[in-house]
N, C-alpha and C positions, 0 to 999 in steps of 0.2 A: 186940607185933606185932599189925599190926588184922585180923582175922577173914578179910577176903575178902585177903589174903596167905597165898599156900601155896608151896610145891616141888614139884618132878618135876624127878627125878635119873636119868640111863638114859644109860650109854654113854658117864662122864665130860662129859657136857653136863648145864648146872643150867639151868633156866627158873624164871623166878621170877616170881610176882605182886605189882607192887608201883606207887604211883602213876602211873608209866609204862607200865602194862601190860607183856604180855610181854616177856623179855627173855632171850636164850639167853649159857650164861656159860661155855666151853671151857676145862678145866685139861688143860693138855699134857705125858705122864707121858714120863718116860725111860726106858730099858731096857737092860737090858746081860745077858749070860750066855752060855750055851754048852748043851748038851746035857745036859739032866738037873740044871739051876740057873740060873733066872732071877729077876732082882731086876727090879724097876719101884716105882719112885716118883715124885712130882710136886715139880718147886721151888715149886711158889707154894703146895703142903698140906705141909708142913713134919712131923716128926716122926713120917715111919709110911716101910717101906719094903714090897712085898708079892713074896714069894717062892712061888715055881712051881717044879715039874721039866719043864712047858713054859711055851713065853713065852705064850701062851693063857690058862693058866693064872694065869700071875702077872699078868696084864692084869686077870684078872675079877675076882681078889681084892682089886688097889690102885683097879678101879675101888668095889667095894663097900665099902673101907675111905672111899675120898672119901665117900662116899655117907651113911656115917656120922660123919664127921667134921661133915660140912653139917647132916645132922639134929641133932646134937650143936650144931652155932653157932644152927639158927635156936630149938630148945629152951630155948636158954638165955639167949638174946636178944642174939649175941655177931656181929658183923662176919664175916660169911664173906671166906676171903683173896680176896684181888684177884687173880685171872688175868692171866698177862702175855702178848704176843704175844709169835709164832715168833720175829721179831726183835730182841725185848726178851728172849728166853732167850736167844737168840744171842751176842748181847752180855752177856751174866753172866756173870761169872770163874769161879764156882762149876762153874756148867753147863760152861763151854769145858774145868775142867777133866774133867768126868766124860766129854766127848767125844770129847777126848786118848787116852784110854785105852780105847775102844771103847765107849762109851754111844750110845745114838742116841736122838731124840726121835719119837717116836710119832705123827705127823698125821694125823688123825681125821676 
């Protein structure tokens, strides 16, 4: 990776530095729970789920866990996932089913 390429992660939005200059990159987490147990995770960061006893809570820690997952991909010199749109989760079997059952997606 060349030198004047960096991140700033904040808030589940990535900007990156990269021969196109700035570019802001939205991963859109899902949530689901009830009082005193909240999950959130993201389809397009794959293998991490972040649990809370508020949903506040499980926000800042799936947002932190993104955060290190990406420092994790650009460290190691590995393709960060690709973010899909709202519409393109939409239409995910996966996603439609976790909304079936009271999941909701997070718009940020």
């Amino acid at each position: 990776m060349a030198a004047e390429r960096g991140s700033l992660i904040c808030h589940g939005f990535r900007t990156a530095i990269d021969e196109e200059g700035m570019r802001a990159t939205r991963y859109v987490p899902l949530i689901n729970g009830h009082t005193g147990s909240w999950r959130v995770w993201f389809p397009d960061v794959p293998s991490f789920v972040a649990v809370g006893p508020t949903a506040a809570d499980a926000l800042r820690d799936a947002f932190g866990a993104v955060a290190d997952r990406l420092d994790y991909c650009e460290a190691e010199d590995l393709p960060a996932p690709d973010p899909r749109t709202i519409d393109e989760l939409l239409d995910d079997p996966e996603v439609k089913v976790h909304l079936s059952v009271g999941a909701k997606l997070v718009e940020m």
